[in-house]
C-alpha positions, 0 to 999 in steps of 0.5 A: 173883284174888278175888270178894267176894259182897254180903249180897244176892247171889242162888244163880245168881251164887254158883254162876257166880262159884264155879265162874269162880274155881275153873277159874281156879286160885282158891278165895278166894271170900268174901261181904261181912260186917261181923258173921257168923263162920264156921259149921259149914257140914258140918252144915245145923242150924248155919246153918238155922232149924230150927224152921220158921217154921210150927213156932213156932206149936207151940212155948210158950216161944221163948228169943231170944239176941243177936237182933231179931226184928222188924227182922231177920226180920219174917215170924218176927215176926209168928209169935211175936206171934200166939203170944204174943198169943193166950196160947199162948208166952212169949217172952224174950230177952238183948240190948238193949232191944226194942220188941217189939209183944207181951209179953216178958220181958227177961231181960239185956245180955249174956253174964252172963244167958246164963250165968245161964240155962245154969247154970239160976240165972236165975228164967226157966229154971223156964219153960224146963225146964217148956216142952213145945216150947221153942225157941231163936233164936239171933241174930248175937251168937253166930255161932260155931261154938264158941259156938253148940255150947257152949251147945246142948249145955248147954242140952239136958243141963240146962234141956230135951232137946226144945228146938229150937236155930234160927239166925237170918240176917238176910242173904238170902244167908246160907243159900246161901253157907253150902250152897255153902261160901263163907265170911265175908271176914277182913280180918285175912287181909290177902290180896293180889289182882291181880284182885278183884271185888265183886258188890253189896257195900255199900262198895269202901273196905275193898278198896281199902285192904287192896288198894291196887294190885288191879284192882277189879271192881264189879258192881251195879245201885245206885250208893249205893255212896258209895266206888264211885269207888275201883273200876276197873271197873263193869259194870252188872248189871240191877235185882232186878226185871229178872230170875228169880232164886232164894234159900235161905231161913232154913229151906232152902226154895228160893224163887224170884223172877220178874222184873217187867220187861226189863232197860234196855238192855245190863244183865243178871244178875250170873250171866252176867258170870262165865259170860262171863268161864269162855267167854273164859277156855275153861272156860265150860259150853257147854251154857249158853244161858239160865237154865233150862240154866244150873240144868240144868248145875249140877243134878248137883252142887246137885240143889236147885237146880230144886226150888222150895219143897222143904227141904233135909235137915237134917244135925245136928252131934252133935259138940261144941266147948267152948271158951267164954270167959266174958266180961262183954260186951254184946250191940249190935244186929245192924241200927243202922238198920232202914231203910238197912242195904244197897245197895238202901235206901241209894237209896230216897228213900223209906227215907232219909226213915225213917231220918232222923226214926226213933226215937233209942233210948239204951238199947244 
């Protein structure tokens, strides 16, 4: 039995499902990702913003790598354009062409330029080394734990031991699969279930296809899914709007979402499906009636979990892997289309619209 957790999944449901599988005799728990790889989930700098977003007000120069600051993250965005914008911080980046709202400084396509700027052979390191509080953003492109040690290491010992290494999640649910320990799906891992279930996962195809005899389980709020069709079962879980829920945002703060209406009829959270599912099977927690001893039953083990708005630790990787090929590949982009790039956009008209006479860029 397996469970395969959508780029929007909310912390209630990865704690319930976690814990339905594990009591089952199961550990193959994953979330849905076409690009992230693993990370160092031992060490919370690996997967956290650790600047702060507040923190880049402070900073003067700001190094982004393999990453979209005004798709990806907008609120960081705006941030770094009031920096910039008032003449306090100089931003550069590699990767494809942005169309940044600020002044930038493109510094290269690919692994080459950042190779140039760990060797301090490219003319932006002067401003890197000379920087009082520089940061760096590290994006989707180098999402590995190989990759992001290597080049932090060499960035401390030779261009400026105050910088600050920030990863950037442009899933809401990043951050709380990496706390809780669930990892990146691989298809390559070609692993057989005879129970499989998708929570809000953006496509059933790829399921059915490695799992052509499974019985597939899909539970979600919108149909925009266009494969849905191949799974077995669908249980309707209820609207992000109809429910309280909470996230682990790109700095570790938890946050929390209050419903704007009652669910439609016999829909409800995605957490109670799986607590259902532990009662029938008789290793539900019985002290769970409704969401507020639902955090109280698993405070002991994530005692974050009733703290709204207080950060979590962060735990630095002092430990460092080199093994870094040297390539000559090109970063793409993360997003291909700002605007349909999960279930939820997919089923807004509205969105649809935007995405149909959006800007066509050629250059990468």
């Amino acid at each position: 039995m397996g469970v395969i957790l959508g780029d929007l999944v909310d912390l209630e449901t990865t704690l319930s499902s976690k814990y339905f599988l594990n009591n089952s005799g199961s550990s193959d728990i994953y979330y849905d990702s076409a690009y992230e790889k693993n990370l160092d989930q031992d060490h919370r700098s690996s997967y956290l913003f650790n600047t702060s977003l507040a923190g880049i007000e402070s900073s003067d120069v700001c190094l982004i790598l393999g990453a979209d600051t005004r798709n990806e993250a907008s609120l960081l965005d705006l941030r770094l354009r009031k920096q910039a914008i008032n003449g306090h911080l100089t931003v550069g980046y590699v990767g494809p062409s942005l169309s940044l709202t600020y002044a930038s400084h493109h510094l290269g396509l690919g692994v080459k330029s950042v190779e140039d700027l760990m060797s301090g052979r490219h003319p932006f390191c002067k401003l890197l080394k000379k920087a009082k509080n520089p940061c760096v953003i590290v994006g989707s492109s180098f999402r590995s734990i190989n990759v992001i040690s290597a080049l932090e290491k060499v960035f401390l010992n030779n261009l400026n031991k105050k910088a600050t290494f920030n990863l950037l999640s442009p899933n809401v649910s990043s951050v709380s699969f990496n706390e809780i320990g669930i990892s990146a799906f691989n298809p390559q891992q070609n692993q057989k279930y005879d129970i499989l279930f998708l929570v809000g996962t953006n496509s059933v195809s790829l399921y059915r296809k490695l799992n052509p005899n499974s019985l597939i389980i899909y539970i979600g709020s919108h149909y925009s899914v266009t494969d849905l069709k191949l799974s077995d079962v669908i249980l309707p879980s209820c609207l992000f709007i109809e429910k309280d829920s909470k996230h682990l945002n790109t700095e570790g703060l938890l946050q929390k979402s209050n419903r704007l209406r009652s669910p439609v009829n016999e829909s409800r959270p995605e957490w109670s499906f799986f607590q259902v599912l532990s009662n029938l099977s008789g290793n539900g927690k019985k002290e769970v009636q409704n969401l507020n001893s639902f955090y109280s039953s698993f405070s002991n083990e994530y005692p974050f979990i009733q703290k709204n708005k207080k950060k979590l630790p962060t735990y630095k990787n002092l430990n460092y892997i080199i093994k870094h090929k040297s390539t000559k590949d090109l970063f793409g982009r993360n997003l291909e289309d700002f605007y349909v790039n999960n279930f939820l956009t997919k089923s807004s008209k509205t969105m649809i619209l935007c995405s149909n006479n959006k800007e066509q860029k050629n250059f990468l």
